[in-house]
C-alpha positions in Angstrom: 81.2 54.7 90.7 80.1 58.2 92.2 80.3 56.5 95.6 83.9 55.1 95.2 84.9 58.8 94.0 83.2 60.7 96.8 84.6 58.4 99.1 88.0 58.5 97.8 87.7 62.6 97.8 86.2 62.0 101.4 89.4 59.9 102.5 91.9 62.6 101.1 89.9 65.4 102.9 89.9 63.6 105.5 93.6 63.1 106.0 94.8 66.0 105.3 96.3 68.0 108.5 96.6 71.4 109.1 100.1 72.8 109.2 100.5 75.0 111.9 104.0 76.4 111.3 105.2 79.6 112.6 106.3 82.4 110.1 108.5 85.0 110.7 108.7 88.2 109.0 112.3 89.1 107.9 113.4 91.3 105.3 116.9 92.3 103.3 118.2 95.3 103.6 121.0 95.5 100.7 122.2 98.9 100.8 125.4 100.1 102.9 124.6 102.7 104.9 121.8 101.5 107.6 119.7 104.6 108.6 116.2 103.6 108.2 113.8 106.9 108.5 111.0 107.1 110.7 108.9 105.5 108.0 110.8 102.5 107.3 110.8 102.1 111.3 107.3 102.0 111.9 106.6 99.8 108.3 109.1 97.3 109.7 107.3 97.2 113.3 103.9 97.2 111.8 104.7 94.1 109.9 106.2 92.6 112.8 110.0 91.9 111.1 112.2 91.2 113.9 114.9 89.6 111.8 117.1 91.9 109.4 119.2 90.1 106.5 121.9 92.9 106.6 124.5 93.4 103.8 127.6 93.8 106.0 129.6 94.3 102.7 130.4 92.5 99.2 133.9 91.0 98.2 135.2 91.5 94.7 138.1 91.2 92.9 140.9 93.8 93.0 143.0 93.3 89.3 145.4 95.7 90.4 146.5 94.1 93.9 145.3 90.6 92.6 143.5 90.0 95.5 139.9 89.4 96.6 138.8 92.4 99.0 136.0 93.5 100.7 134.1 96.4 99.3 130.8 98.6 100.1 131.1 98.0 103.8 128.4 98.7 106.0 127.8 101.2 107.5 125.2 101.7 109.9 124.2 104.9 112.0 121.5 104.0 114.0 122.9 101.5 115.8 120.3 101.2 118.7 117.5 99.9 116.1 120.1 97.4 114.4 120.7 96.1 118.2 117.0 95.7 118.8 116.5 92.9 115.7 118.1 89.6 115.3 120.5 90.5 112.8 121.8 88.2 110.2 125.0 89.3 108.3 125.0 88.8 104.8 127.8 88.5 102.0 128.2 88.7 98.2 130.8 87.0 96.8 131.6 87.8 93.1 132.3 84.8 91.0 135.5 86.2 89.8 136.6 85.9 93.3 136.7 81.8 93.3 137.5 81.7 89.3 140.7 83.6 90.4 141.5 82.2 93.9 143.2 78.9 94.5 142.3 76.7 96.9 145.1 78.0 99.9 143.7 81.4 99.1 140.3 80.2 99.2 141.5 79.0 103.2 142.6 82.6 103.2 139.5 84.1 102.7 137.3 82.4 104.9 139.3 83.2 108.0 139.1 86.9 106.8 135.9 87.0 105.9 134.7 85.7 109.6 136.9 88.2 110.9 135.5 91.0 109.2 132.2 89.8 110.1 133.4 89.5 113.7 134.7 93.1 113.3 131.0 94.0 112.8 129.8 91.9 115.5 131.7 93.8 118.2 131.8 97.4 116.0 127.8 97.5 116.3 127.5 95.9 119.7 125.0 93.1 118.0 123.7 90.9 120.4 124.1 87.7 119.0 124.7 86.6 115.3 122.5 83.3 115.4 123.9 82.7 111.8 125.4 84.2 108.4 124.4 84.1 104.6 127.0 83.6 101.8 126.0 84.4 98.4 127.7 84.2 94.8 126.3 83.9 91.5 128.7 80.2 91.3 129.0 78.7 88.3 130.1 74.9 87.4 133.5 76.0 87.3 133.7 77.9 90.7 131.5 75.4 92.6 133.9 73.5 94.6 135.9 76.6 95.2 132.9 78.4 96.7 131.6 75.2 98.8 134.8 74.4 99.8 134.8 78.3 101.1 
């Protein structure tokens, strides 16, 4: 009985492989003005980051226009350190947004929402945009809304 478990513990060990997979160091950086001190500079380089998850700006609800715009925009004023990471614009998208939107102005917001993103491309002379990140806090009710967005 010992043998058949050591062997069977032997086996598993045995088959096991190593995963060699390549980690990245990236971080978020959620605030809107980008103007990272000298400290934040040399933490981010120690660590290696070379990808930044920026906030480019949030979208909310207006109740007085009834429409869905965009609000704490980025900005960013050292430029010449954004340009030197792989930069990956990120959104917030409050719920309200897709609770009050209907499905043309849905449409609507996608097309302005890669144009403002596209505003930022070209604004901060970012090198490439290899992809972006949508988030909202969906709900059951807003689900198709948003992945139809």
């Amino acid at each position: 009985m010992k043998w058949c478990l050591f062997l069977t513990a032997l086996a598993l060990l045995l088959s096991c492989k190593q995963n060699s997979r390549q980690v990245e160091p990236a971080i978020y950086y959620w605030k809107s003005q980008f103007n990272p001190g000298g400290f934040e500079k040399k933490r981010l380089d120690s660590l290696q980051v070379q990808t930044l998850y920026i906030k480019f700006f949030d979208i909310a609800w207006n109740g007085t226009t009834n429409q869905a715009l965009p609000v704490a925009k980025l900005y960013a004023r050292d430029t010449a350190y954004l340009r030197s990471k792989k930069i990956i614009p990120t959104v917030f998208i409050t719920n309200e947004v897709f609770y009050k939107l209907d499905s043309a102005g849905v449409k609507t917001l996608a097309k302005n929402t890669g144009a403002l993103i596209q505003k930022y491309v070209e604004l901060y002379q970012l090198n490439s945009v290899p992809e972006i990140q949508m988030d909202c806090d969906w709900t059951t009710s807003t689900r198709d809304k948003y992945f139809y967005f």
